[in-house]
N, C-alpha and C positions, 0 to 999 in steps of 0.2 A: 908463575908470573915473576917479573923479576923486580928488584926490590931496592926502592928508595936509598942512597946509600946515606943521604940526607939523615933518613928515620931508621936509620939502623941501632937496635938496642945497647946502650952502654952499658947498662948492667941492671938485677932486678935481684929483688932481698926483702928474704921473709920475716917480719919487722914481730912478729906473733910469739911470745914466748912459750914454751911447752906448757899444756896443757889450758891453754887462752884460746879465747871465744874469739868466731870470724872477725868481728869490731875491732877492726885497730887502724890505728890512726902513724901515718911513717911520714915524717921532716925529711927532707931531701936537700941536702946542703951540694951545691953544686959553684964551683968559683968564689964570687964574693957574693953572689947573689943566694935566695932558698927558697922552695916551694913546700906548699902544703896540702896533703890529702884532705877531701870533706868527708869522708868514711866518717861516720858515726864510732864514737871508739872512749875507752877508757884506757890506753894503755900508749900515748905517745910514743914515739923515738925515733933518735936521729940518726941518719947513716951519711958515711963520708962519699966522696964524690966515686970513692972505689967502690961501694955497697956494703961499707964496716961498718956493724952499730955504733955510733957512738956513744949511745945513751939510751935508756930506757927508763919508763917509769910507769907505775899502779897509779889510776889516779881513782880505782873503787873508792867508793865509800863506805867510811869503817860503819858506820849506821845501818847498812843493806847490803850485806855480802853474802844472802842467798842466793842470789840470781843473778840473771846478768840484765844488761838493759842497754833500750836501742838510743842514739839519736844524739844530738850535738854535733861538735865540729869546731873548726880553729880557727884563730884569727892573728894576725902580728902585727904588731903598731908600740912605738915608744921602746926600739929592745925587750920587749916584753913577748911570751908567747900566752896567750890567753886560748883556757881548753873551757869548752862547757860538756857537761855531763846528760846524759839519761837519769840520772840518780837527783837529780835536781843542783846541780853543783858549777859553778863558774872558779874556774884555778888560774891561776897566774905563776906561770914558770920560766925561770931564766934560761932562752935556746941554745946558750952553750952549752951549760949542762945538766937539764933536766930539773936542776933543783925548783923545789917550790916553793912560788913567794908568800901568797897567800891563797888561800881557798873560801870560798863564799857559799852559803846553801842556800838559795831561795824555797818557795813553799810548790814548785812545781817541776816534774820531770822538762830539761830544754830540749826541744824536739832538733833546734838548728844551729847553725855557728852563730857566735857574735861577732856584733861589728865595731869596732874601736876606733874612736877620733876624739886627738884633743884632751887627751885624761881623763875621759869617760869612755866603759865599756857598756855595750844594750844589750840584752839578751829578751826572748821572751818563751813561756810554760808552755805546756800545754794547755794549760786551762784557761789559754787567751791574756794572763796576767805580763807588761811587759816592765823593765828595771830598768833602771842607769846604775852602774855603780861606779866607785872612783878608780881609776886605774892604779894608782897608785897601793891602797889599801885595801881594797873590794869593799869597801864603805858603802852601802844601799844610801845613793843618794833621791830618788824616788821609784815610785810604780804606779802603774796605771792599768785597769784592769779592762779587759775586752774577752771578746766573746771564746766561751769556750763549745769544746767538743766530746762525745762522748767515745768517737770513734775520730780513728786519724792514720795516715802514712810513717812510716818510719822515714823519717831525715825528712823534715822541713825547711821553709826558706827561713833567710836569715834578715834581721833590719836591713834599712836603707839610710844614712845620716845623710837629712839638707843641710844647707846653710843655716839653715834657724829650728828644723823639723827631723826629728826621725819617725821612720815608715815601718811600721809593726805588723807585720803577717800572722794571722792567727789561724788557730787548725777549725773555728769556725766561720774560715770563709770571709772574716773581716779584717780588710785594712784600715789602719788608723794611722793617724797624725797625731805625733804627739812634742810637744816643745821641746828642745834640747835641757833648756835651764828653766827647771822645774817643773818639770811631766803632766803640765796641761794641755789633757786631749783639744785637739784645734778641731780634729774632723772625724770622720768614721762613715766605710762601705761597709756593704755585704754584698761580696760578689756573686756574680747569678752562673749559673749551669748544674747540671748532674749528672750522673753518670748511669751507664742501665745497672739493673740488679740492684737486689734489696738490699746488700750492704754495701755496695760500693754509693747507690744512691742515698745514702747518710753521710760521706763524708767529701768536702768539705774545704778542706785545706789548699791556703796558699803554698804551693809547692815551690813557685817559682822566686827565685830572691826580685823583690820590687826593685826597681829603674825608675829613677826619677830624673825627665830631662823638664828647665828650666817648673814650669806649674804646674806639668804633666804627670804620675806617676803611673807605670806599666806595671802590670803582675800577671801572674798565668796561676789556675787553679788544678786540683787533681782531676775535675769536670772537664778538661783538656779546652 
């Protein structure tokens, strides 16, 4: 068939260092603008508009470096790149090069990206547990704890920030509301479906990142 000249590939680069796990996570610096992989990953880095690394960096955790681990994802806001971890960890690195500003450990593996507005970053556990911390410092400015799961998907949805409310997907199937300035929950679902088979019928999770139009919020589950 003949081929888009439009979507013709400019270039592609394996962002994966020798002897690193599928999980990686690749910056794509293009013009003045940049995009971001959601691959689940501990191992950022950035390539030039030609497919040159620019940067690379481990963001394992020196606490759990037997194994490896699924989930999180990226987020950019305030010149900041914020990574969150499998390993239970929200990092804060500067996207020109790599370095790290700070790093954060909450008490739960993050299944999904965070979301950043306004000099707070959200993240939430797996164990339904969700945070604010300060963008600036990773300061745990509060948490609010929701429903967990025993069983779950690799790479979860990520918050949703309102105007006054951010929107917290948990891997048990509930959404919450919870206040920007000082993490009192307003509201809480549990979303209904299952799935067939005995273990896929355990789980559960908001998969899909919530949408909130004006009072509305939308979310889609692994129950399809």
């Amino acid at each position: 068939p003949a081929t888009d000249p439009s979507r013709a590939k400019g270039w592609a680069t394996n962002s994966a260092p020798p002897g690193a796990s599928a999980s990686q996570l690749t910056i794509a610096r293009r013009s003045s603008s940049s995009t971001t992989s959601t691959r689940p990953a501990t191992a950022p880095a950035a390539t030039s508009t030609g497919g040159a690394t620019l940067w690379s960096v481990d963001l394992r955790a020196s606490f759990d470096r037997g194994g490896e681990q699924s989930g999180g994802g990226l987020a950019v806001a305030g010149g900041r790149l914020y990574a969150a971890t499998g390993f239970g960890e929200l990092v804060a690195l500067d996207p020109g090069s790599g370095a790290v500003i700070w790093r954060q450990r909450v008490d739960s593996p993050i299944s999904g990206a965070p979301a950043a507005v306004d000099g707070a970053v959200f993240v939430v556990g797996r164990d339904g547990t969700a945070w604010a911390l300060s963008a600036d410092a990773g300061k745990v400015l509060w948490q609010a704890t929701g429903t967990s799961s025993k069983l779950g998907v690799v790479g979860s949805a990520a918050p949703a920030v309102g105007e006054r409310a951010v929107i917290f997907p948990t891997a048990g199937g509930e959404i919450m509301a919870v206040t920007r300035l000082g993490g009192l929950k307003v509201w809480s679902v549990s979303t209904a479906g299952e799935r067939l088979g005995r273990a896929f019928a355990a789980t559960f999770d908001v998969t899909a990142d919530p949408v909130v139009q004006g009072d509305v919020t939308f979310a889609g589950t692994s129950a399809g």
